[in-house]
DRENZA-575511 format. One line per field, with one value per residue (C-alpha): x, y, z; residue in three letters; chain. Coordinates in steps of 0.001 Angstrom, whole numbers. Layout:
u <- [X:...]
v <- [Y:...]
w <- [Z:...]
gumar <- [Ala:...]
drenlo <- [A:...]
END
This chain:
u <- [-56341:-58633:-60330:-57191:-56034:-58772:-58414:-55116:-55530:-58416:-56523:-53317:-56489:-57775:-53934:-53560:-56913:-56056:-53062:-54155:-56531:-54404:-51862:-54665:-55756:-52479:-52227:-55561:-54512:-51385:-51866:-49032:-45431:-44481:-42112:-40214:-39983:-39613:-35568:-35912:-37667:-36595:-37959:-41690:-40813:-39266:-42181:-43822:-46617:-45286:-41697:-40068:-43194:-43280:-40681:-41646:-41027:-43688:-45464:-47830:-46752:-49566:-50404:-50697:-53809:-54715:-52403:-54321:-57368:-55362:-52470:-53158:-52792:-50717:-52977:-52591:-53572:-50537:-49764:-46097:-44851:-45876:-43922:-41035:-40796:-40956:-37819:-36307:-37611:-35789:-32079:-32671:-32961:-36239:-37949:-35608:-32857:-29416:-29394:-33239:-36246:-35423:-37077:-38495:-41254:-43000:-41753:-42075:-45083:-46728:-45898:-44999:-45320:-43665:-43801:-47539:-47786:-45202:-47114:-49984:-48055:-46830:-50544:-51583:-48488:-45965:-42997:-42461:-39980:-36410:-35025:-32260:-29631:-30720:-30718:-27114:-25647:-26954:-25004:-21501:-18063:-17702:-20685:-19989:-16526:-17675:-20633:-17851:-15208:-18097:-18685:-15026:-15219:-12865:-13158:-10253:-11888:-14077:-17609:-19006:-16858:-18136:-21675:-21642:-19657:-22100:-24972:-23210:-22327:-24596:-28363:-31662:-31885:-28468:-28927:-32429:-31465:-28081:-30358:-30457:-33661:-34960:-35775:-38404:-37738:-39501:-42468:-42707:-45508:-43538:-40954:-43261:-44921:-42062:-40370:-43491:-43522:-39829:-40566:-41099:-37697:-36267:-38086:-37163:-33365:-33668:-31038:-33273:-36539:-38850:-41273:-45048:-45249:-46090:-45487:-42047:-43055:-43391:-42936:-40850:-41491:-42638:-46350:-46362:-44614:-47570:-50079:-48479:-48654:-51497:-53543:-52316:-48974:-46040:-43448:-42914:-42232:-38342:-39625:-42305:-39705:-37228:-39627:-40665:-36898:-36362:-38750:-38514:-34465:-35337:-37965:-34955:-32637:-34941:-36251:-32212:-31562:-34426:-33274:-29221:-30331:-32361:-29215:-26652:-28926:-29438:-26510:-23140:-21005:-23692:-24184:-19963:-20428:-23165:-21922:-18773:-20196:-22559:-19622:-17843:-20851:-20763:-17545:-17703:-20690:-18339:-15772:-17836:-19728:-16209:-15475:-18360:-17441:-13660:-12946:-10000:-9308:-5905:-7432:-10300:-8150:-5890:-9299:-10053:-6746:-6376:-9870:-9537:-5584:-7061:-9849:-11881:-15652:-17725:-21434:-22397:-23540:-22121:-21428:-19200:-16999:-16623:-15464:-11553:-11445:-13792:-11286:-8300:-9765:-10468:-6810:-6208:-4424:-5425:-2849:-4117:-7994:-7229:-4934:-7885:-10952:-9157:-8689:-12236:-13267:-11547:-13232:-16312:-17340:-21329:-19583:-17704:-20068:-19535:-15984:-15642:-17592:-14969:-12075:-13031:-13223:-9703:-8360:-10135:-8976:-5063:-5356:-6280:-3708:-1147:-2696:-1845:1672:2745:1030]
v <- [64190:62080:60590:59966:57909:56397:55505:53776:52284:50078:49937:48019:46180:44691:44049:42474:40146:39391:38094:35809:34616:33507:32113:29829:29222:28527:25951:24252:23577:22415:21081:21236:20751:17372:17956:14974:17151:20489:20373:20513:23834:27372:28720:29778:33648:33512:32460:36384:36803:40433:40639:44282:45068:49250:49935:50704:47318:46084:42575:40539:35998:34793:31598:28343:28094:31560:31473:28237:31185:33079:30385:28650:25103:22304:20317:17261:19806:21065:24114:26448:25430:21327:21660:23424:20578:17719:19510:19321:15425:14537:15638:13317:16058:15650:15345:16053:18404:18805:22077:22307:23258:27395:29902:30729:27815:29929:33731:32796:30116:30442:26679:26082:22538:21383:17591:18083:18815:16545:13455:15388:14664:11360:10386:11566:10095:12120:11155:7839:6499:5534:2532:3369:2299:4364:7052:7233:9613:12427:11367:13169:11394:11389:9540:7015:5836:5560:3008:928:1005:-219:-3131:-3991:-2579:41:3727:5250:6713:9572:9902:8217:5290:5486:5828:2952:560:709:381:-3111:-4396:-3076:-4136:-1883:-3062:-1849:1628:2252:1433:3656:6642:6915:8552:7425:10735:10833:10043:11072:8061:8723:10597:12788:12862:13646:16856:18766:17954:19631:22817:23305:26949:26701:25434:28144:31189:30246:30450:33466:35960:39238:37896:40593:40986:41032:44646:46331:49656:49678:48386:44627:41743:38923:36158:32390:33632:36377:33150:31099:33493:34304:30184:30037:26134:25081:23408:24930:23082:27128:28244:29476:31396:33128:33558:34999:37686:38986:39338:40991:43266:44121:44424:47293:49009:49376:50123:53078:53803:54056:56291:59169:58631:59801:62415:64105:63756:64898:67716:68493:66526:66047:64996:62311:61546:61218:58404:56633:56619:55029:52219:51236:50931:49090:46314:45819:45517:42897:41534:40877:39495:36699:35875:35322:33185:31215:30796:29917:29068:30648:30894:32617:35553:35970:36051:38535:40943:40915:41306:44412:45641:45317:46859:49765:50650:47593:47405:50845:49014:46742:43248:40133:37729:40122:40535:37125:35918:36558:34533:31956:31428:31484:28415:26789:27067:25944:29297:29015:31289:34482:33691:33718:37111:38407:37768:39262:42255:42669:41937:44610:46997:45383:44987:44312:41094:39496:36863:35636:36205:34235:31304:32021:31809:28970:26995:28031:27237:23358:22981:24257:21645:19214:19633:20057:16338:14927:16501:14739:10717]
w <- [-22017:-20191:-22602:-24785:-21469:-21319:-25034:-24986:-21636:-23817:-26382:-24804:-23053:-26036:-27771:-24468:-24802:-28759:-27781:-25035:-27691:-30154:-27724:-26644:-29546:-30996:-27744:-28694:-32321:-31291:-28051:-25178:-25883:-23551:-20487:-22621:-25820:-24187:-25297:-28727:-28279:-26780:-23364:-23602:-23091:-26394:-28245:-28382:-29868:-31760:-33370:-32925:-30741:-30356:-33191:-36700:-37849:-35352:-36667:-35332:-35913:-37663:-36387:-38603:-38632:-40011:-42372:-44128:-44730:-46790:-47886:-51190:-50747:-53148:-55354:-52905:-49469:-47992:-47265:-47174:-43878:-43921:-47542:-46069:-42849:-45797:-46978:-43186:-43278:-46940:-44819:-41860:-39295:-37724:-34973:-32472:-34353:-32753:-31724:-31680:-33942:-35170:-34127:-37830:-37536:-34878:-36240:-40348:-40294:-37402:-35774:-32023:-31602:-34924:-33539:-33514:-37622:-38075:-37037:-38620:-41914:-40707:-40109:-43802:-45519:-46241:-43537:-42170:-39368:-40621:-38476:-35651:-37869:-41322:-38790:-36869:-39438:-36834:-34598:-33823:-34469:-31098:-30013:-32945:-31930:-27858:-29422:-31934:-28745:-26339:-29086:-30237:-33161:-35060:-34557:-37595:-40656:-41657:-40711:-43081:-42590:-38751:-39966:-42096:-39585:-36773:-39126:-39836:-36711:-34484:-33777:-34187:-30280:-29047:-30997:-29569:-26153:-26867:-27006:-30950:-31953:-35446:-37757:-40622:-43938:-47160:-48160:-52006:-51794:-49714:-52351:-55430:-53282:-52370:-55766:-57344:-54737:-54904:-54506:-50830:-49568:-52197:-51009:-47657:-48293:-50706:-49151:-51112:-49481:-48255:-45113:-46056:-45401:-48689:-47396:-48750:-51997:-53584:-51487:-52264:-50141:-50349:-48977:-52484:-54806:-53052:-54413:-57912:-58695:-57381:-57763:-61067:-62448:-60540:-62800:-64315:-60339:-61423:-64265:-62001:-59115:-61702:-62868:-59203:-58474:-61703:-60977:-57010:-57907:-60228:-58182:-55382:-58133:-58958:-55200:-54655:-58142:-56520:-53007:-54335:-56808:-53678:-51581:-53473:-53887:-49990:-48574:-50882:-48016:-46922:-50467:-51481:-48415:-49183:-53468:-51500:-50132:-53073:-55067:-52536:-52333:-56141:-55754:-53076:-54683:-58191:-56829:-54869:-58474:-59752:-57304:-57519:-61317:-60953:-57792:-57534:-53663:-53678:-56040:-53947:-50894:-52299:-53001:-49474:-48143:-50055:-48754:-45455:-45901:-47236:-44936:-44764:-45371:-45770:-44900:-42478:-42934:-40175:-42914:-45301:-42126:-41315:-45307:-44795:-42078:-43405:-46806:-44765:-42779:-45685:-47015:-43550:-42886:-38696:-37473:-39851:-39865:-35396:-36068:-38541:-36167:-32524:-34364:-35417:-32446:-31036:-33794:-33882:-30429:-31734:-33459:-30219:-30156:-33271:-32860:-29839:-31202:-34574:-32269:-30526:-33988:-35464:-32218:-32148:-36008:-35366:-32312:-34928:-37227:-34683:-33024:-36742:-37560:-34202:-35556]
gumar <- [Unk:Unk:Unk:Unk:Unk:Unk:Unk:Unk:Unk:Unk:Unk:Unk:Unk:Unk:Unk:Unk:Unk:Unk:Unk:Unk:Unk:Unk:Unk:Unk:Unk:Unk:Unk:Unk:Unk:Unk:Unk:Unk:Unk:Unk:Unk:Unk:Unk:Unk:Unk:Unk:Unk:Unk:Unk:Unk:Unk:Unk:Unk:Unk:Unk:Unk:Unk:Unk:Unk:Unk:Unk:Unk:Unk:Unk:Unk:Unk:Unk:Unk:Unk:Unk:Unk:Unk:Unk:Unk:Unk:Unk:Unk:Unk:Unk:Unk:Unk:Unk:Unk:Unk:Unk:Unk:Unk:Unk:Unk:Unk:Unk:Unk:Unk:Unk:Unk:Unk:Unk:Unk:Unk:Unk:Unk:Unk:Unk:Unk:Unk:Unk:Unk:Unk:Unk:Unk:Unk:Unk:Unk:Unk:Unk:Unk:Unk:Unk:Unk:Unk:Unk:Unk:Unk:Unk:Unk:Unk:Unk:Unk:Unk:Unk:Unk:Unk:Unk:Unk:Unk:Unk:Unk:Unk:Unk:Unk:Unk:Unk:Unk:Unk:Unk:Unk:Unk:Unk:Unk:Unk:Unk:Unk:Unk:Unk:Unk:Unk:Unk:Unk:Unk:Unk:Unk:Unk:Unk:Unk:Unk:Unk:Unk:Unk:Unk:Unk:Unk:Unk:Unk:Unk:Unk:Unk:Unk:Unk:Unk:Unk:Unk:Unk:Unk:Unk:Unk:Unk:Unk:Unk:Unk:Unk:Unk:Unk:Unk:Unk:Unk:Unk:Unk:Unk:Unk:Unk:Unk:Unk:Unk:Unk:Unk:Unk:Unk:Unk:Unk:Unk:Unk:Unk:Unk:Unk:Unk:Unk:Unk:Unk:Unk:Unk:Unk:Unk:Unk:Unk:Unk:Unk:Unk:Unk:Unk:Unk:Unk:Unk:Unk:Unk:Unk:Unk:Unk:Unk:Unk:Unk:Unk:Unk:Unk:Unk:Unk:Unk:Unk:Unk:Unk:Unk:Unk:Unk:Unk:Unk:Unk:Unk:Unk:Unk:Unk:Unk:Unk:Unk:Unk:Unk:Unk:Unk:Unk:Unk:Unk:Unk:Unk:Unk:Unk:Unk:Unk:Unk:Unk:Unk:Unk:Unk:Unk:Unk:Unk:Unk:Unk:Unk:Unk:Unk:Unk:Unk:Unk:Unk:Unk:Unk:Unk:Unk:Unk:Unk:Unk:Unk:Unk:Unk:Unk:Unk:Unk:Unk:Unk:Unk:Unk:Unk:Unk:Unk:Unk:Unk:Unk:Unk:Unk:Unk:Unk:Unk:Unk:Unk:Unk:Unk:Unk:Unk:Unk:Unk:Unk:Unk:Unk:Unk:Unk:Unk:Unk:Unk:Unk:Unk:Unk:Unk:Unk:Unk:Unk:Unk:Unk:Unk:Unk:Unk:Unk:Unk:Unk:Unk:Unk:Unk:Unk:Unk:Unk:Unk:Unk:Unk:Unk:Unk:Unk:Unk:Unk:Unk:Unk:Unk:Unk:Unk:Unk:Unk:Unk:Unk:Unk:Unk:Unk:Unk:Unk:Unk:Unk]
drenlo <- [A:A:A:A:A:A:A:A:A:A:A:A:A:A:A:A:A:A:A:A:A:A:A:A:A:A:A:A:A:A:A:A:A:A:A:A:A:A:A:A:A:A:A:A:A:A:A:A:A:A:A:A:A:A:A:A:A:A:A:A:A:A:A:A:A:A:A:A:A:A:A:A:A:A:A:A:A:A:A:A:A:A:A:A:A:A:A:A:A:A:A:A:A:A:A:A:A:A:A:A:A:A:A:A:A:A:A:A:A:A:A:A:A:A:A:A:A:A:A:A:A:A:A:A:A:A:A:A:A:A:A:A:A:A:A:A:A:A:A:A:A:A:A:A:A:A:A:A:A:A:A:A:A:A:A:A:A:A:A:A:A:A:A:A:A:A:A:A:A:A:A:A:A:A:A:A:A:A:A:A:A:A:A:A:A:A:A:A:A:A:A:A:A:A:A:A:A:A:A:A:A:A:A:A:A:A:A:A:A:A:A:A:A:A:A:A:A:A:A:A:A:A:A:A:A:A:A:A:A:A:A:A:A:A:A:A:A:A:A:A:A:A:A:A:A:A:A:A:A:A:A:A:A:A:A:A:A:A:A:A:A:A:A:A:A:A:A:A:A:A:A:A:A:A:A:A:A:A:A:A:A:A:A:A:A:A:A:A:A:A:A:A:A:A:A:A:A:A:A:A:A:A:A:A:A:A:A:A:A:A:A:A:A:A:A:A:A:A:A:A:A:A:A:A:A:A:A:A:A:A:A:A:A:A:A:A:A:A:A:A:A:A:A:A:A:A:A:A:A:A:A:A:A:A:A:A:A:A:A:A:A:A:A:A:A:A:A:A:A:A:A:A:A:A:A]
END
């Protein structure tokens, strides 16, 4: 007993000491995040150094800079995550995004000072500095029509109307001093790499992408796509992508198929359940694709309405809860998207969040349209 004490009490020592390492290492690569920048970024605490740390789903972040050992760089020498920030770059969001930089460029690719590789890529060019005025758009509307009232100007129309009104009558000067910070743009070298890895900024929004852990089978991730392409011409990437999905859908498929024949066998009650909901999803999943094809709104509303009349969803999953009321705001149907989300919140009490933050939106939009019923 002593010894196996002993044991663990050097082992937490040493987990202790490698993560001290890498967090100063990390620190040295990257250098200190600037009292001046410090906003765009979340409090130090939540930059761990383990994800699900004690659970079975326990992973270590691998920093940057060990990911370029095992990374395969593009043919001009950039790696995953400076590929995926060119993407950021192209919409006019960085440095300095509005609600701050997410928490997946420490958790996903190992970065905590993003500003420092973007320079890095500035420096090497990639990204260059738009002016004030190419960069207003990221302003709000709000914040646009207090700068065109301060200067005389109009303030009716859509954003875009705003935008492109205070690029025309106001100066670089004025926009700088108003606190407008210019965002990167794409030079066209920029341009030409991420159009040739376009498989980075797609793996990262694939909704069936995998962890690296390849004890539940193949991984489907950018960091396996990275591998599978390889150095050469990635101008095939879709194909390749296609044929990993194609075949990690079918090893769940099958994984699933054993899983129910062994629980019908031992469990049919738990089995009748679980045959429920996997009908349900395909169900669910059908009806979206159909939707996607014909955009028929009213159909797909009527789907879910009957749904959630007769017993609502069978599985869990945040964003299938929240589509009813997302379609009925988008027919501008306020009154039953608020009527829809208080009574899952009331059901759902692991949703409230959301469902305030839901709430507080339909209530903002019906006191829009209310505001222009009245002019």
């Amino acid at each position: 007993m002593i010894i196996e004490e002993n044991s663990m009490g050097l082992f937490d020592l040493f987990k202790k000491k490698e993560k001290a390492a890498q967090a100063t290492q990390t620190k040295k690569q990257e250098g200190t995040i600037p009292q001046t920048k410090k906003g765009d970024y979340q409090p130090e605490e939540y930059y761990t150094d383990v994800v699900a740390e004690g659970t079975a789903f326990e992973k270590r972040v691998i920093s940057f800079e060990e990911r370029k050992k095992t990374a395969i760089p593009s043919a001009r020498g950039l790696y995953p995550a400076e590929i995926l920030l060119l993407e950021y770059c192209s919409k006019g969001a960085y440095p300095g995004p509005k609600n701050g930089y997410p928490g997946f460029w420490w958790f996903e690719y190992g970065i905590r000072n993003v500003d420092v590789v973007l320079k890095n890529l500035e420096e090497r060019g990639y990204i260059a500095f738009a002016s004030a005025k190419e960069s207003v758009n990221d302003l709000t509307v709000s914040q646009l029509k207090e700068l065109l009232m301060e200067h005389g100007e109009s303030t009716t129309g859509k954003k875009a109307e705003l935008v492109a009104r205070v690029s025309d009558t106001i100066s670089e000067e004025t926009l700088l001093s108003a606190g407008v910070r210019p965002k990167y743009r794409l030079t066209e070298t920029g341009a030409q790499e991420l159009s040739e890895n376009a498989y980075v900024p797609y793996m990262h929004k694939a909704p069936n992408k995998t962890t690296e852990d390849t004890r539940f089978g193949l991984t489907f991730n950018v960091w396996s796509i990275n591998k599978l392409l390889g150095t050469g011409d990635k101008s095939n990437w879709k194909k390749i992508v296609d044929e990993q999905e194609h075949k990690i859908n079918k090893e769940i498929a099958d994984r699933n198929d054993a899983f129910m024949k062994d629980l019908k066998k031992i469990d049919p009650e738990g089995y009748r359940v679980l045959k429920t909901q996997d009908q349900q999803i395909e169900a669910v999943q059908k009806a979206k694709e159909k939707f996607n094809e014909d955009r028929d709104i009213d159909t797909y509303i009527a789907f879910w309405e009957t749904l959630w009349k007769n017993g609502g969803l069978k599985f869990e999953g945040v964003g299938w809860h929240f589509e009813l009321p997302d379609l009925y705001i988008k027919s501008k149907r306020y009154d039953d998207a608020l009527a829809f989300v208080t009574k899952l919140k009331k059901q759902k009490p692991t949703y409230a969040h959301k469902a305030d933050a839901y709430i507080k939106k339909i209530e903002e939009l019906k006191a829009k349209q209310m505001a222009k019923k009245k002019n």
